[in-house]
LORO-351261 format. One record per residue (C-alpha): residue number from 1; residue in one letter; x, y, z. Coordinates in steps of 0.5 Angstrom, whole numbers. Each point is the difference from the previous one (the first is absolute). Layout:
! LORO-351261
R / resi / resn / px / py / pz
R / NUM / a / X / Y / Z
...
! end
This chain:
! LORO-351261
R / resi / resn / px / py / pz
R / 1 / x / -85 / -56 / 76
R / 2 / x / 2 / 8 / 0
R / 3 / x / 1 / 1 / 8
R / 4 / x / 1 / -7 / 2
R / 5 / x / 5 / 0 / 5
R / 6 / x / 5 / -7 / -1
R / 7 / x / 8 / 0 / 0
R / 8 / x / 3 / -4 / -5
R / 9 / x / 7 / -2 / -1
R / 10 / x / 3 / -3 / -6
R / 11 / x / 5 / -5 / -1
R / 12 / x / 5 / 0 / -4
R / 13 / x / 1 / 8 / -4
R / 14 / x / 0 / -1 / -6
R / 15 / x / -4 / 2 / -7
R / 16 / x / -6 / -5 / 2
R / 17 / x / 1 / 3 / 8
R / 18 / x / -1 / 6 / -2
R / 19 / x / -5 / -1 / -5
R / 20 / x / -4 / -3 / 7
R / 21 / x / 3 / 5 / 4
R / 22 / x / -3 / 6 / -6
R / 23 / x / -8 / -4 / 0
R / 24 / x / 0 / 1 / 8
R / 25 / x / 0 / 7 / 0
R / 26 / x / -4 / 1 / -6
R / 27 / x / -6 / -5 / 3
R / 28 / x / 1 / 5 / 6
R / 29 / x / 4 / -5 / 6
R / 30 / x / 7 / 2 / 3
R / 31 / x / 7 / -3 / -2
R / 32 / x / 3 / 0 / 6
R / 33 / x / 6 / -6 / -2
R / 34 / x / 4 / -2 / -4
R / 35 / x / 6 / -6 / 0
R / 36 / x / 6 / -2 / -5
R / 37 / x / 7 / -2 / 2
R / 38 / x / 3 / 6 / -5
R / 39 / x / 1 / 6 / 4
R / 40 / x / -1 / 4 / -7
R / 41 / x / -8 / -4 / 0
R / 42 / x / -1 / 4 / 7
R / 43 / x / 3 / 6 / -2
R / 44 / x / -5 / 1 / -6
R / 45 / x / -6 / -4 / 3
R / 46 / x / 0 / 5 / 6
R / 47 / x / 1 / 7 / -4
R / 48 / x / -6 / -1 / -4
R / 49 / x / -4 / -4 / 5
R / 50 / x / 1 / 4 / 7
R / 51 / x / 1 / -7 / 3
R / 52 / x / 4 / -4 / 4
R / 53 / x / 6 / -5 / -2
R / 54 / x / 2 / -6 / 3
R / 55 / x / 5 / -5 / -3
R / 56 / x / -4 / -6 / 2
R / 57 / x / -6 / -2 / 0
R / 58 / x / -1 / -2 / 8
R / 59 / x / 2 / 7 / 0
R / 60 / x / -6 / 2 / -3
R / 61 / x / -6 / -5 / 2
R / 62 / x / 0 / 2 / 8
R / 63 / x / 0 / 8 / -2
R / 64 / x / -7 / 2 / 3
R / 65 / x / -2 / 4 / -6
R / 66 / x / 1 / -6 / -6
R / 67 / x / -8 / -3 / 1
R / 68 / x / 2 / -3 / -7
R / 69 / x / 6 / -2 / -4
R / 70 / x / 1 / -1 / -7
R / 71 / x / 5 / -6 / -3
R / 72 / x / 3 / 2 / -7
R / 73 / x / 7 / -5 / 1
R / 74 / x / 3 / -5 / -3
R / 75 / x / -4 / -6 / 0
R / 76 / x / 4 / -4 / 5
R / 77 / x / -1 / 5 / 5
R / 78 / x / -7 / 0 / 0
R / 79 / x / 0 / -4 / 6
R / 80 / x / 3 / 2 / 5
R / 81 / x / -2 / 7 / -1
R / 82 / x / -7 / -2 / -1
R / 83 / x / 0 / -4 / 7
R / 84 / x / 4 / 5 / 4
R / 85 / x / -6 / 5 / -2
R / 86 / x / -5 / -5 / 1
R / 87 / x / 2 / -2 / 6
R / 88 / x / 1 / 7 / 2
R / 89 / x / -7 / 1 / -1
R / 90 / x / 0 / 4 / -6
R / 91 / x / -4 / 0 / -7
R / 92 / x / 4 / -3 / -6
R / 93 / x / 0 / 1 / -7
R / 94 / x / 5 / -4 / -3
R / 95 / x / 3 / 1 / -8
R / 96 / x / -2 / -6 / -4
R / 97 / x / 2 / -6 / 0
R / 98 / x / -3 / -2 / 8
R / 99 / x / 8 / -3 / 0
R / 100 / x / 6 / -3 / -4
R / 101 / x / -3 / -7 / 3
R / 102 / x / -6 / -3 / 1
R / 103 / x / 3 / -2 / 7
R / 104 / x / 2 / 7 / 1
R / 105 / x / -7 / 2 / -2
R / 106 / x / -4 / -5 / 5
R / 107 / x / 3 / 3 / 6
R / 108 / x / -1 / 6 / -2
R / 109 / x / -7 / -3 / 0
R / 110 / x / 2 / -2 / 7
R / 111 / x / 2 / 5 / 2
R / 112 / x / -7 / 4 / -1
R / 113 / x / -4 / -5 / 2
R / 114 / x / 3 / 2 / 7
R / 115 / x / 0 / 8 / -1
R / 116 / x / -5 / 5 / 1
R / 117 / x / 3 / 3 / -6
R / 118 / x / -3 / -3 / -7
R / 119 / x / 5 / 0 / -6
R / 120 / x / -1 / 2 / -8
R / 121 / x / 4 / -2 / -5
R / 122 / x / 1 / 6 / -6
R / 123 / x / -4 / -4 / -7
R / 124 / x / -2 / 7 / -2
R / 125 / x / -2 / -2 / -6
R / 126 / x / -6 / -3 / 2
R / 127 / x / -2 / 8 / 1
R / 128 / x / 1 / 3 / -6
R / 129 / x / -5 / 4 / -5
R / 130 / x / -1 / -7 / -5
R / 131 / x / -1 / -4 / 6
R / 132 / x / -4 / 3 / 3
R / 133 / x / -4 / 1 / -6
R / 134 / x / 0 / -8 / -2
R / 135 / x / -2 / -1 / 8
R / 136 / x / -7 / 4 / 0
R / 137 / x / -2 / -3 / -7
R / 138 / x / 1 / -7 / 2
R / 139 / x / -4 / 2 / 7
R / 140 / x / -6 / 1 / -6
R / 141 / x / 1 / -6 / -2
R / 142 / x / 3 / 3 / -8
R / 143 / x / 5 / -7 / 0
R / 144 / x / -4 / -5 / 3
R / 145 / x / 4 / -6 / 3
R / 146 / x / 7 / 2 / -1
R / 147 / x / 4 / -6 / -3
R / 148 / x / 7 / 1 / -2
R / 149 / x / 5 / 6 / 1
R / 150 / x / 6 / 1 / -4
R / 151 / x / 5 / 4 / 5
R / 152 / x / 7 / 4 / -4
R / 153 / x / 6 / 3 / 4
R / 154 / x / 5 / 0 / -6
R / 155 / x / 6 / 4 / -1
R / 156 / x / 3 / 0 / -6
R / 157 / x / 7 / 2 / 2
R / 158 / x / -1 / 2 / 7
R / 159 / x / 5 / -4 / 6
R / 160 / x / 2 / 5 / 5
R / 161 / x / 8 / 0 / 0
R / 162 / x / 3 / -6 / 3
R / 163 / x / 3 / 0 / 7
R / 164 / x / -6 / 4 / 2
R / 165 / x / -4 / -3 / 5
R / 166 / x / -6 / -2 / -4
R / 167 / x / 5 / -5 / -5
R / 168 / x / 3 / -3 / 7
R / 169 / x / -5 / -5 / 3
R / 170 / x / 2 / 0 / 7
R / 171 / x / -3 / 6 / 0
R / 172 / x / -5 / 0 / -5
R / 173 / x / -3 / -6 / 0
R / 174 / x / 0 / -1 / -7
R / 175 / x / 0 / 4 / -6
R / 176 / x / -6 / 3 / -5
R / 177 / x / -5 / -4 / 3
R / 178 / x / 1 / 2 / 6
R / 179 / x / 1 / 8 / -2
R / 180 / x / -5 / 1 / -5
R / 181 / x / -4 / -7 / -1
R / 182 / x / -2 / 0 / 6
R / 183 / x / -4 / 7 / -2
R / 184 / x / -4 / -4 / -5
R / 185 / x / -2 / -6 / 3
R / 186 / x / -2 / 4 / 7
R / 187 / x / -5 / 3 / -5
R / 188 / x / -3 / -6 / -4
R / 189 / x / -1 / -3 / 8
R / 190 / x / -3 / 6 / 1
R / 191 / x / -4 / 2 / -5
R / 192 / x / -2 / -8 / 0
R / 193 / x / -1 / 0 / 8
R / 194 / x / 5 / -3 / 2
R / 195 / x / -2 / -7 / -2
R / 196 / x / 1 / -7 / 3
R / 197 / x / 6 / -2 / -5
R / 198 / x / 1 / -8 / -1
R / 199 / x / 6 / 1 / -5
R / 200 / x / 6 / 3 / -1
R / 201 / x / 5 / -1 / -5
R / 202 / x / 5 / 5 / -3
R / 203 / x / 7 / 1 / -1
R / 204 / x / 6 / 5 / 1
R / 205 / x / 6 / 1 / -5
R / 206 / x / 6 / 5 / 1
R / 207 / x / 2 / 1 / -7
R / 208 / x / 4 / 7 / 0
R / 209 / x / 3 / 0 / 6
R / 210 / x / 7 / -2 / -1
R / 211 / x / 0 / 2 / -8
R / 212 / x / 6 / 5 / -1
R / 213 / x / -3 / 1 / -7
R / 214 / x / -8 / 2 / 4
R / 215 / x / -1 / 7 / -4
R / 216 / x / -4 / 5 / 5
R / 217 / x / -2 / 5 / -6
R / 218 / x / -4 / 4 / 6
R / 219 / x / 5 / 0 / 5
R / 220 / x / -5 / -3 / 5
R / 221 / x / 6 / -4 / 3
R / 222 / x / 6 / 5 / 2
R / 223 / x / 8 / -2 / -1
R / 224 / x / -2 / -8 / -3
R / 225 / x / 5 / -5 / 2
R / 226 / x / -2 / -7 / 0
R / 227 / x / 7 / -3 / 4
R / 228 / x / 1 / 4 / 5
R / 229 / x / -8 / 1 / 3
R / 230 / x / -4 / -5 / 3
R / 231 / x / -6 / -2 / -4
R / 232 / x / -2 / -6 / 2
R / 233 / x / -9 / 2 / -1
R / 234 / x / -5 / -1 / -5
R / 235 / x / -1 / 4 / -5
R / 236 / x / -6 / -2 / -4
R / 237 / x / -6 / -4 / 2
R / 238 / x / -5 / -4 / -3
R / 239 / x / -6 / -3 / 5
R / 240 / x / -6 / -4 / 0
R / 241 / x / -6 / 0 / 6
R / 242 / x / -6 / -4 / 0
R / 243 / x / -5 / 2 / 5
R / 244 / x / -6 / -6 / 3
R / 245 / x / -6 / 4 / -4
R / 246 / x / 4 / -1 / -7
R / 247 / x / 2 / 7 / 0
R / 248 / x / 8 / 1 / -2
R / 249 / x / 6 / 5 / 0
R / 250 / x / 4 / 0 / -6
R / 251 / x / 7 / 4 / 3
R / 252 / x / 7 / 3 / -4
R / 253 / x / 4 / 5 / 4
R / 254 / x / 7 / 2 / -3
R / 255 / x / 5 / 5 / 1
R / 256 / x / 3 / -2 / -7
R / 257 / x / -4 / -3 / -6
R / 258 / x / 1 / 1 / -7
R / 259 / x / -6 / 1 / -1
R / 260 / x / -4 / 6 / 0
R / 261 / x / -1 / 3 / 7
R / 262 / x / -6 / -1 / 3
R / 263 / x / -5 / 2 / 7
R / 264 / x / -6 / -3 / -4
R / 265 / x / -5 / -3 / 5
R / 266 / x / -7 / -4 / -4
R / 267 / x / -6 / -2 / 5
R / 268 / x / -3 / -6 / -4
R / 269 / x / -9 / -1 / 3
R / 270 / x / -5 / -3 / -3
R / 271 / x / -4 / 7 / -2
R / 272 / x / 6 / 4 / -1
R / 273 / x / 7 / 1 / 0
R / 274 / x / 5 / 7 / 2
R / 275 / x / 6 / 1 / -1
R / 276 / x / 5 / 5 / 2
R / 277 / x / 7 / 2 / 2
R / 278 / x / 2 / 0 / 7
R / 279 / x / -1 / 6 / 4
R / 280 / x / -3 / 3 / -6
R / 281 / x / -5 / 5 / 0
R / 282 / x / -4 / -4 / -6
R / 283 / x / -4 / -5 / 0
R / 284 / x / -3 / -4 / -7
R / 285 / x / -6 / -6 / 1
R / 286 / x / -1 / -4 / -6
R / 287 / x / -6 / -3 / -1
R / 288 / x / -5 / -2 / -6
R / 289 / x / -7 / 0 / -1
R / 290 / x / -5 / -3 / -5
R / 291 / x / -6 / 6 / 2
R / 292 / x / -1 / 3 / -7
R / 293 / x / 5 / -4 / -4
R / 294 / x / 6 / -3 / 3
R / 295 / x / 5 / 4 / 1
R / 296 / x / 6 / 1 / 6
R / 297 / x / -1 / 5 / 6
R / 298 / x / 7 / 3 / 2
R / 299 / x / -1 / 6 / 4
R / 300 / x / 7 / 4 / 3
R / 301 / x / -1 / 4 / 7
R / 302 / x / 5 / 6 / 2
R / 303 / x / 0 / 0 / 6
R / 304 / x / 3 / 6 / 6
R / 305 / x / 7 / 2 / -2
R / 306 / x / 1 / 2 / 7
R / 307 / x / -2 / -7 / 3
R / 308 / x / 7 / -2 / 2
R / 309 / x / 1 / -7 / 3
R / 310 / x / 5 / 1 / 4
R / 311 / x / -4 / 6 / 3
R / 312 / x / -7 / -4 / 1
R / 313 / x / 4 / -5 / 4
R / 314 / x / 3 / 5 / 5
R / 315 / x / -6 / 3 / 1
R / 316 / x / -3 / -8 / 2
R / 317 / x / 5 / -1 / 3
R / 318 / x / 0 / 7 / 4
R / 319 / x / -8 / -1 / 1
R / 320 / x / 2 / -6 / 3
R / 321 / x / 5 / 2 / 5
R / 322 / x / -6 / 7 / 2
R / 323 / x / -6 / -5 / 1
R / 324 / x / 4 / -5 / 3
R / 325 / x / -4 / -5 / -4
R / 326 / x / 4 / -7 / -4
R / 327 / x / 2 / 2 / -7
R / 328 / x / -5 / -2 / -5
R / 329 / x / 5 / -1 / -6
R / 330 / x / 6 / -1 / 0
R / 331 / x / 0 / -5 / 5
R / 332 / x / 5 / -5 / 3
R / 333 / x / -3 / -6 / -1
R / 334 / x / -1 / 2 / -8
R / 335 / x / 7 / 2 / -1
R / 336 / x / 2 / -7 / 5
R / 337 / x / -4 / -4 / -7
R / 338 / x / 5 / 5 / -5
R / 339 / x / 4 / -3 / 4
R / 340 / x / -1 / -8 / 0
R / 341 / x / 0 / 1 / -7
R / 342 / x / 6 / 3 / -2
R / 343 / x / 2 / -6 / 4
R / 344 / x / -3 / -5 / -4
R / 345 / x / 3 / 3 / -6
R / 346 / x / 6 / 0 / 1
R / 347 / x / -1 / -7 / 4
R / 348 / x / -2 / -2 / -6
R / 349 / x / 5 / 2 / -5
R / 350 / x / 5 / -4 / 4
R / 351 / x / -4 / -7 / 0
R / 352 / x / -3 / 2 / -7
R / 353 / x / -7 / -2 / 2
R / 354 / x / -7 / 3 / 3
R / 355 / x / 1 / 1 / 8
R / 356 / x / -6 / 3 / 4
R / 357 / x / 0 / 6 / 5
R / 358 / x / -3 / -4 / 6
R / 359 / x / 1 / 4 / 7
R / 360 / x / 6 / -2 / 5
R / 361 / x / 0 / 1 / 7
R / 362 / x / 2 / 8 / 1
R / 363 / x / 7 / 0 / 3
R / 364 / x / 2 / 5 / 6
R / 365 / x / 3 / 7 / -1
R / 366 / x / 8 / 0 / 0
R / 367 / x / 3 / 1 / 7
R / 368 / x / 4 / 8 / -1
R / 369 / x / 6 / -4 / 2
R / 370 / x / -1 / -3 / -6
R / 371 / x / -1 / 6 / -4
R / 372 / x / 7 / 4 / 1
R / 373 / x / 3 / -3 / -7
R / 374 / x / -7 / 3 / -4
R / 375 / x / 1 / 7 / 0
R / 376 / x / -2 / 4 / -7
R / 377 / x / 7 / 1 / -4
R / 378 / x / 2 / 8 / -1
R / 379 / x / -5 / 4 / -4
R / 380 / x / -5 / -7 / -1
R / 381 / x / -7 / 2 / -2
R / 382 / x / -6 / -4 / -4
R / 383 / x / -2 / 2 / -8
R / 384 / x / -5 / 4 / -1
! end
C-alpha cells in the first residue's frame, strides 16, 4: 500500500476514529478529513493528522480529496452518513454493526446498490493471527466438515455507564448483542461460510441495568446510577442458530454475567476441532488418532503477534479503494445477514418461539429531509 495515493476522511473523531485515522497513514494513504460536532475533537484531530475539519458529515463527502470515508459513529448514524457518502460516490468502511436496525441496514444496502462506491463493515476479528490460522487449515482439509461452533462474548462486569449512548436504544439499537455479540456470531458465520440459516432462536435479558446495588469491581461503567439514566438495552444474550445442512451456532454475548468472562470460540468438524480467543494469536486443534494406539492429537499454533485485525481489515479495505475492485471480505451483504439475524433473535425473545431470517423487499434510503433529527450527539464515538 506504500505510496498509494487515496484521501480519506474519518467520521466521527474519537479513539476508534483516531485508531482508523492512525492504519491509514502507517498503510502509506492520506488522511485528509475528519468530522465530529465537538470543536475540541477537530481541534486534536487536525493537529496530529495535518487535515481538514468539518463539523458535518455533508461538509465532508463533496471534498474532492475524500475518495474514501471511514464510519466510527454511533450505530443510529451509520446511515445516513453511510448514504450521503455512498451516494457522493465515495468508499465506506462503516464500524460494526452495518446498523441499529435491520431496516436502517437494508437501505444502506440500497443505497449501495445504486453507487459506484462498495461499503465494508469493520468485523475485524475475521483477521486476527488465530483466524487467520484456523482458515488455511481448514483450507487443507484438517477439520473436515464443520458441524457446530460454540461463539462467547461474555463480560463478567462490563456495562459501559448508563446514559451513554451504548445503553440508549434509539441510538444503539440494542445492547451486548449488538456491541460485542455481534463480534462472535460475525465470526461463526464467517468461519462456517455464510450458510443458509433455517432457524433462530434466542433471548434477551436486562438483568443489571436498573440495580442500584450493580457492584462494577473493574470500573468499567463510570458514575453508575440506575435512576437517573437511560437503560433500556440488553445486557446478555443467549441464542441458537440452525443452518439447512445441520450445521449450528450456539451464541452467549453478556456485558454482565456472573460467571467467568469469556471470549472462548470452539469449532466442532467431523476430523478435528479448533479452538481459540477471539482476536488471539493462538490457535489449538484437537483431535484424536488410533495410529500406533489410541491417543488425542492437540496441537497449539502461535501465530504473528504483529497480525492485528483491525490493520489487515484497513488495508483490504484500502486495497480495494486503490484497485477499484469490489471488496472480497467484509461485504455488505455478509454484514446484511449478521443483521437479520440479530433481528430474528431479538424477534424471537419477544414471541418466545424460533422465527426465520427470510429476505424482505429492501426499502429505499431516507430522504436528507428526514434526516435533520439524527446528528451524532457531542463527543459520540464507537467501542474499539
Amino acid at each position: 500500500m506504500n505510496g498509494t495515493n487515496i484521501g480519506v476522511g474519518i467520521v466521527g473523531l474519537g479513539g476508534m476514529g483516531h485508531h482508523h485515522a492512525r492504519n491509514v497513514e502507517e498503510l502509506g494513504a492520506t488522511v485528509v478529513a475528519g468530522v465530529d460536532l465537538v470543536p475540541e475533537q477537530r481541534e486534536r484531530f487536525a493537529a496530529e493528522f495535518n487535515a481538514k475539519t468539518y463539523e458535518t458529515h455533508d461538509e465532508l463527502v463533496v471534498d474532492d480529496a475524500v475518495d474514501a470515508v471511514v464510519v466510527t459513529t454511533p450505530n443510529r448514524f451509520h446511515e445516513p452518513i453511510t448514504v450521503a457518502a455512498l451516494e457522493a460516490g465515495c468508499d465506506v468502511l462503516v464500524e460494526k454493526p452495518l446498523a441499529h436496525t435491520l431496516e436502517s441496514a437494508e437501505r444502506i444496502a440500497a443505497a449501495e446498490a445504486e453507487s459506484d462506491g462498495f461499503c465494508m463493515v469493520g468485523f475485524h476479528n475475521r483477521h486476527a493471527a488465530s483466524m487467520a490460522m484456523f482458515e488455511e487449515h481448514h483450507a487443507r482439509g484438517r477439520f473436515g466438515e464443520l458441524t457446530h461452533i460454540e461463539a462467547n462474548y461474555v463480560r463478567r462486569r462490563g456495562v459501559p455507564g448508563p446514559g451513554s449512548w451504548f445503553t440508549n436504544k434509539d441510538l444503539s439499537g440494542g445492547g451486548a448483542l449488538l456491541d460485542i455479540g455481534v463480534h462472535a456470531l460475525d465470526l461463526a458465520l464467517y468461519a462456517l461460510d455464510f450458510p443458509e440459516i433455517t432457524e433462530v432462536s434466542g433471548i434477551a435479558r436486562t438483568t443489571f441495568g436498573g440495580r442500584e446495588d450493580y457492584a462494577d469491581p473493574d470500573g468499567f461503567g463510570d458514575n453508575w446510577d440506575a435512576n437517573a439514566e437511560t437503560y433500556d438495552v440488553d445486557d446478555s444474550v443467549s441464542a441458537f442458530i440452525r443452518c439447512a445442512d445441520g450445521q449450528t451456532v450456539s451464541l452467549e454475548a453478556a456485558w454482565a454475567t456472573n460467571r467467568e468472562e469469556s471470549m472462548d470460540f470452539r469449532i466442532r468438524g467431523t476430523e478435528a476441532g479448533a479452538q481459540f480467543d477471539i482476536g488471539d494469536t493462538k490457535l489449538q486443534i484437537l483431535g484424536a488418532s488410533a495410529a500406533g494406539g489410541d491417543h488425542y492429537t492437540d496441537t497449539t499454533c502461535t501465530g504473528d503477534t504483529g497480525l492485528t485485525g483491525y490493520l489487515e481489515q484497513d488495508e483490504r479495505f484500502l486495497t480495494a479503494v486503490a484497485t477499484g475492485n469490489e471488496p472480497t471480505t467484509n461485504t455488505l451483504d455478509e454484514a446484511l445477514t449478521v443483521q437479520r439475524v440479530i433481528d430474528a433473535i431479538y424477534r424471537s425473545s419477544e414471541t418466545g418461539q424460533a422465527e426465520s431470517i427470510e429476505s424482505r423487499p429492501i426499502p429505499q434510503p431516507v430522504e436528507k429531509e428526514a434526516e435533520a433529527d439524527q446528528q451524532p450527539e457531542a463527543g459520540a464515538e464507537a467501542d474499539l
